[in-house]
N, C-alpha and C positions, 0 to 999 in steps of 0.2 A: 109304410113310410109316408110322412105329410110329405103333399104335395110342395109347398113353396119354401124346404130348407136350404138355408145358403150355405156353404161350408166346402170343407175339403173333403172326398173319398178315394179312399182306395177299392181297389178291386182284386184279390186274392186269390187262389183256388187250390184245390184236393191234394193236386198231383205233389207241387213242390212247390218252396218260400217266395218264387216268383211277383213282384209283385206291380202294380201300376198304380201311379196317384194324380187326382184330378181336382177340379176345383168349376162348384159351377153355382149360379143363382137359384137356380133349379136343380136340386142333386135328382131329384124323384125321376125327370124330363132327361135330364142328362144320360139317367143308366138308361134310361129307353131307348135314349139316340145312340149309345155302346151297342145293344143289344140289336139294333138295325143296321146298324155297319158289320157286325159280325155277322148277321142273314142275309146283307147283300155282298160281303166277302169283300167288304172297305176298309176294313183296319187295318194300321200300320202293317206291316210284313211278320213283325216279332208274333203280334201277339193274336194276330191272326192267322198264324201255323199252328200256332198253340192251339187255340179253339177249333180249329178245322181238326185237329188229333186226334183231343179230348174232348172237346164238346163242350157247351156253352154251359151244361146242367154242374160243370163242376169247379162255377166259377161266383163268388161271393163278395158282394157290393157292402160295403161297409163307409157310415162315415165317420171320420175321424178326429175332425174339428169342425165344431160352428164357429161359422165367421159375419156377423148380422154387416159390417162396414165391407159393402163390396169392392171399393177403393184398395182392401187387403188381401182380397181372392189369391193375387197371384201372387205376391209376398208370401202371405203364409203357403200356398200349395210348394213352392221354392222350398220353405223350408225342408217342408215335407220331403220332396224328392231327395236334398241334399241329405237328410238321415236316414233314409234308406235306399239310396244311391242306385234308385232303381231306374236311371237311364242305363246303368250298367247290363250289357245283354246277360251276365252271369247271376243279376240278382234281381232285373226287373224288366216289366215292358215298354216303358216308355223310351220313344228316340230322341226326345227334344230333353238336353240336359238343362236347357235355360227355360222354367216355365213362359207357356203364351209365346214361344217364338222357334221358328224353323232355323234358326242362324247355326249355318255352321253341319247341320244333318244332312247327308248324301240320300238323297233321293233313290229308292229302289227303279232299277230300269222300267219297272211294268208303270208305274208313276209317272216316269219321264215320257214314253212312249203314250199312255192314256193322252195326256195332258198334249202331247206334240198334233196327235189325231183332232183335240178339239178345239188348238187353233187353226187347222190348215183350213184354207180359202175364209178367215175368220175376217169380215170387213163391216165391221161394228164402230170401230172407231176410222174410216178410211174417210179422207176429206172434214173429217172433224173439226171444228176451231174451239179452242178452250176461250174460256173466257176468264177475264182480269181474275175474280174469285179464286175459279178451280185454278190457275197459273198461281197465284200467291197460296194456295194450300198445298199444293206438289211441291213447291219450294220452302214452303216448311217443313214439309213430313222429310223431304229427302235430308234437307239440314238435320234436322233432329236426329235423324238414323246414323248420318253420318259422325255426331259429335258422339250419340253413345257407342260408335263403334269404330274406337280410332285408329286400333291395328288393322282394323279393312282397310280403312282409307289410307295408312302409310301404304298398306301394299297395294291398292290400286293406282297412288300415285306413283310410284317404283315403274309399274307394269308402262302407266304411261309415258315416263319419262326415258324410259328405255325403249318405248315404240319411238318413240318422238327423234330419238338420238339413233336409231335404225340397229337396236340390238334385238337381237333373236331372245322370245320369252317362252317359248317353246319347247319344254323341259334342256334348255341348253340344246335345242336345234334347229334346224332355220323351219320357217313355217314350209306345213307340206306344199302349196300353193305357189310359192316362192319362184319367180321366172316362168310361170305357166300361165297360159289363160284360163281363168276360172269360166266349167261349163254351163253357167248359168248367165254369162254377159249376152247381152244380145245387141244387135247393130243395128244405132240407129239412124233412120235419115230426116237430113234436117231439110226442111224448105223456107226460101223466104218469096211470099207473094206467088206462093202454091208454085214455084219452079224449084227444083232440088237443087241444093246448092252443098250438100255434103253429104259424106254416108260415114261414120266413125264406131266403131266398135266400143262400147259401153259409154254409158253414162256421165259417169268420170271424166272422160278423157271429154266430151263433148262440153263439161261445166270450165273445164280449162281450159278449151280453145277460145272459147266464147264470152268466158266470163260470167257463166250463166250459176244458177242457186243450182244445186242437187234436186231435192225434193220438185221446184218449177220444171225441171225436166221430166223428172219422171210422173208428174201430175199431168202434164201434155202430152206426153208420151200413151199412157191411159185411159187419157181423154177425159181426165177430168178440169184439165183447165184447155183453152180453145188456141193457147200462144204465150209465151214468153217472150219481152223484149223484141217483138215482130218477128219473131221464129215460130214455127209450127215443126211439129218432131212428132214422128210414130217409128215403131218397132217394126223392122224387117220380116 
C-alpha cells in the first residue's frame, strides 16, 4: 500500500460481515496505529474483544474511497458508516454513530476509571491565567458546540432551570447528599491580622458570610494567594 493515500477504509475479517470504517490522511499510518492499539489492548471494547478472540491475522484493511480534498474525510467516511450501519454492535465495530465525534457514546467503565486515575492530583493547569486569546477561542469553540448541538443545550438548560427553582433532577429523586454534610467539606479558619476571628465549616458558607469570591478562598486556603480582602484562611 502507498504510503501517503487519503481516503476512506474499512477493516473486515474471516469470522463474520462485522465491519469498521475509517477515514485518515494517511490510510497506510493509520492501520499501523489500528494495529498498535490492538497490541497494547486500546481499542474501543467491541472491537477489541473481537481481536483478543480471533486474533488480529483475520482481520483485512481495505480502502474503499479515495478522497484527495481532506476537508471531505469525514463527510464521506459518514457516508460510509451510514450504509453500512456499522455503529450498529449487530453489524459493525464502530461506537461513534456520528463520524470524528464522541457525542452521545457511553464510555466503558475501564475508560472512565483509566481516565479518573490520570487526573487525580493532576495540577497542570492549577493557578493558571488564560489569556484574552486562549479566553476568546473557548468562547468560540464552546459556542460553536453548542449551536451544533441544540437538543443538548435545551436539555441542559431544563436541568438548570429546574436546579435554579430547587427541583429534584435526579431521576425523579432528591439528590443522595440532600440535608447531609458532604465528607469531603472541610473547616475553615479565617484570621484577620493573624488573630482568628472565625472557624466555619466549608467554603461556601465562608464566601457568604463575608462576601468573599469562591475560587479567592480556596486559593488562600492552599496557599496559593497570601489573603483576600485582608482575610487570611487555611484549612483545619
Amino acid at each position: 500500500m502507498k504510503r501517503n493515500i487519503s481516503g476512506i477504509y474499512s477493516i473486515t475479517n474471516t469470522v463474520n460481515d462485522k465491519i469498521y470504517i475509517g477515514s485518515a490522511v494517511c490510510c497506510k499510518q493509520r492501520f499501523i496505529g489500528h494495529r498498535h492499539d490492538f497490541n497494547k489492548n486500546k481499542h474501543n471494547d467491541r472491537f477489541q474483544n473481537f481481536v483478543n478472540k480471533y486474533g488480529i491475522e483475520t482481520l483485512i484493511f481495505t480502502i474503499i474511497e479515495l478522497v484527495n480534498d481532506k476537508n471531505e474525510l469525514i463527510n464521506r467516511e459518514q457516508f460510509w458508516i451510514n450504509n453500512h450501519e456499522s455503529y450498529n454492535s449487530k453489524k459493525g465495530f464502530n461506537i461513534c454513530k456520528i463520524a470524528g465525534s464522541i457525542l452521545g457514546v457511553e464510555m466503558p467503565q475501564t475508560h472512565k476509571d483509566a481516565c479518573k486515575k490520570r487526573m487525580l492530583d493532576n495540577k497542570y493547569s492549577l493557578g493558571r491565567k488564560w489569556s484574552d486569546r486562549e479566553k476568546k477561542e473557548i468562547g468560540e469553540r464552546t459556542k460553536k458546540m453548542w449551536e451544533e448541538n441544540p437538543d443538548k443545550l435545551k436539555r441542559m438548560s431544563n436541568k438548570i432551570s429546574k436546579l435554579k427553582k430547587g427541583v429534584p433532577i435526579w431521576d425523579n429523586k432528591t439528590h443522595p447528599m440532600l440535608g447531609k454534610i458532604h465528607p469531603n467539606r472541610k473547616i475553615v479558619l479565617v484570621y484577620k491580622d493573624n488573630i482568628l476571628i472565625d472557624e466555619i465549616l466549608g467554603t461556601t458558607e465562608v464566601a457568604k458570610k463575608y462576601n468573599l469570591d469562591h475560587s479567592a478562598i480556596s486559593k488562600v486556603c492552599n496557599g496559593i494567594s497570601k489573603s483576600t480582602k485582608g482575610l487570611t484562611m487555611k484549612y483545619k
